[in-house]
N, C-alpha and C positions, 0 to 999 in steps of 0.2 A: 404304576401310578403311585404307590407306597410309597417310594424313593425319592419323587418327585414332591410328595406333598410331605416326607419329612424333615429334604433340603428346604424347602420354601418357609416352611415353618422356623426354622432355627434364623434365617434371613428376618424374617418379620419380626423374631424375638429381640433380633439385636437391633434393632430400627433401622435394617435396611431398605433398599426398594430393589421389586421385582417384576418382572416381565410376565403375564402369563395369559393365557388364553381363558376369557371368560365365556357366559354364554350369551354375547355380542357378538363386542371384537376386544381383539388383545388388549390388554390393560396393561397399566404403569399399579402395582400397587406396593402398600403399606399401612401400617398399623394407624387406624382411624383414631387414636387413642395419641399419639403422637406426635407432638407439637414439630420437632424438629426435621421426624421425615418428610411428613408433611411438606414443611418446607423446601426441603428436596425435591420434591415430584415440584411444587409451583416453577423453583430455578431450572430443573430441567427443561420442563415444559416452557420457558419464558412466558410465564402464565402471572395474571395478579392475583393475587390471594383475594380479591372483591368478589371473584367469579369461581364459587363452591364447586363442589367435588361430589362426585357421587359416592358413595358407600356401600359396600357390601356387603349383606347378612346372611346368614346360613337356615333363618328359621323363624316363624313366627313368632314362638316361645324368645327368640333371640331378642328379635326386633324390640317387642312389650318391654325388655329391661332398657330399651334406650329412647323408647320415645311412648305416646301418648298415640293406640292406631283407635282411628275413627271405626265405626261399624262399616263407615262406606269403605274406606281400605280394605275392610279385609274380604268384603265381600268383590271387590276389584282381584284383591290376590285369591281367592279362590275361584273365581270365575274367567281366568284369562291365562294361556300357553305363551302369549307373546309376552317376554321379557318385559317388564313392565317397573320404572323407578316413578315412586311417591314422594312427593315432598311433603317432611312435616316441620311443623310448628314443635318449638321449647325442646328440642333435645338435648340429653344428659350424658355426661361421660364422655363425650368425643375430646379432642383437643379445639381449641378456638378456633381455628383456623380451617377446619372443615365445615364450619358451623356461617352459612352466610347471616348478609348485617344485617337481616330482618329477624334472624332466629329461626331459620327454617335450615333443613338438612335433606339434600335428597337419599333418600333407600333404593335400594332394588334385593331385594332375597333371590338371589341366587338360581338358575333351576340346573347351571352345570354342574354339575358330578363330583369333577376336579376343586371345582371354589368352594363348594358346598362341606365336601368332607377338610380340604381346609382350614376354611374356616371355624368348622366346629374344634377342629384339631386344636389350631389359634388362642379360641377361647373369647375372642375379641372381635369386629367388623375390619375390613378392611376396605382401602380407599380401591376406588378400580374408576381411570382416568384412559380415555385412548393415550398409544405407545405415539403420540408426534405431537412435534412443537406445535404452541398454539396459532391459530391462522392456514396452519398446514391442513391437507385435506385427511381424512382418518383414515389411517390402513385399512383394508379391507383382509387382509392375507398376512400372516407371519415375515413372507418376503417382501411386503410392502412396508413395511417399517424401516425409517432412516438410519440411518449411520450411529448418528448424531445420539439417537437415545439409545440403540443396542451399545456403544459404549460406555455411557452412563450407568446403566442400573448395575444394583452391584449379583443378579442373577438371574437368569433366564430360564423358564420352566421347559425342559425338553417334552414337551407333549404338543399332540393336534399341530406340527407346524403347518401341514398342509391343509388345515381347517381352511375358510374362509367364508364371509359373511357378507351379506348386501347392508347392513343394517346395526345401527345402535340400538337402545331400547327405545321406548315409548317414555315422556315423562308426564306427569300426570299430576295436579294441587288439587286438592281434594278445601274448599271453601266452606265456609262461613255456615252456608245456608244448606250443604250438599250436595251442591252444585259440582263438576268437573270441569277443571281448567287445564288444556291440553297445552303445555308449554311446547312439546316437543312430539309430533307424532311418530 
């Protein structure tokens, strides 16, 4: 896994995109921090940049330096094993273009092993988008992944091919009042 997380790592420094197994389903990622790759994963994806990205962080401690977590947040993130992405309000430091037009940004911290140490590696969040064009149904399995974007990315993480999953995360807006808003179960 070492080998794995310090090809990937040199990819992400140079603002490439990579393929890699999160603890969903496979991802398209890149440096959350980067305007240009960014862009990349959207042309990939024949995606519009209106319809944000999710983000991935390695850490509590992580998260506090890029956004503003509610008490209810983190009582979500300590009380829940299901992968679970939050959207927040005024996040800082990302590129634009992760950043949707109301000012909110969704997270999810990590709980695989592989993203996590990663990440910390990184130093930075990174974007984790399913590996298929937009409209298309989401891999469920490493062999369910198109043609189309295993040619594109410019590296593919050799681990967990044979993983596979029923399920994205959960997404979750945390409101005004305290209230939960279940965008996505």
């Amino acid at each position: 896994m070492l080998s794995q997380i310090s090809t990937a790592n040199q990819f992400l420094n140079n603002g490439k995109i990579i393929l890699y197994p999160t603890d969903t389903v496979w991802g398209l990622g890149c440096d959350a921090t980067n305007t240009q790759s960014i862009a990349k994963i959207y042309q990939l994806k024949n995606r519009v940049e209106s319809k944000s990205l999710i983000v991935l962080m390695s850490s509590l401690h992580m998260l506090k330096k890029y956004v503003s977590v509610p008490k209810k947040a983190i009582e979500i993130l300590n009380n829940t094993r299901t992968p679970t992405t939050i959207i927040y309000q005024n996040p800082r430091g990302f590129a634009k273009n992760t950043i949707a037009s109301d000012n909110s940004i969704a997270i999810r911290i990590t709980n695989d092993d592989f993203c996590r140490k990663l990440i910390k590696r990184f130093g930075k969040p990174i974007v984790s988008t399913s590996a298929n064009i937009s409209g298309e149904d989401t891999p469920k399995s490493f062999s369910e992944i198109g043609k189309t974007i295993l040619d594109s990315v410019d590296y593919i993480v050799k681990l967990e091919k044979n993983k596979g999953t029923n399920s994205s995360s959960r997404i979750l807006r945390i409101l005004k009042n305290n209230q939960i808003e279940v965008v996505r179960e």
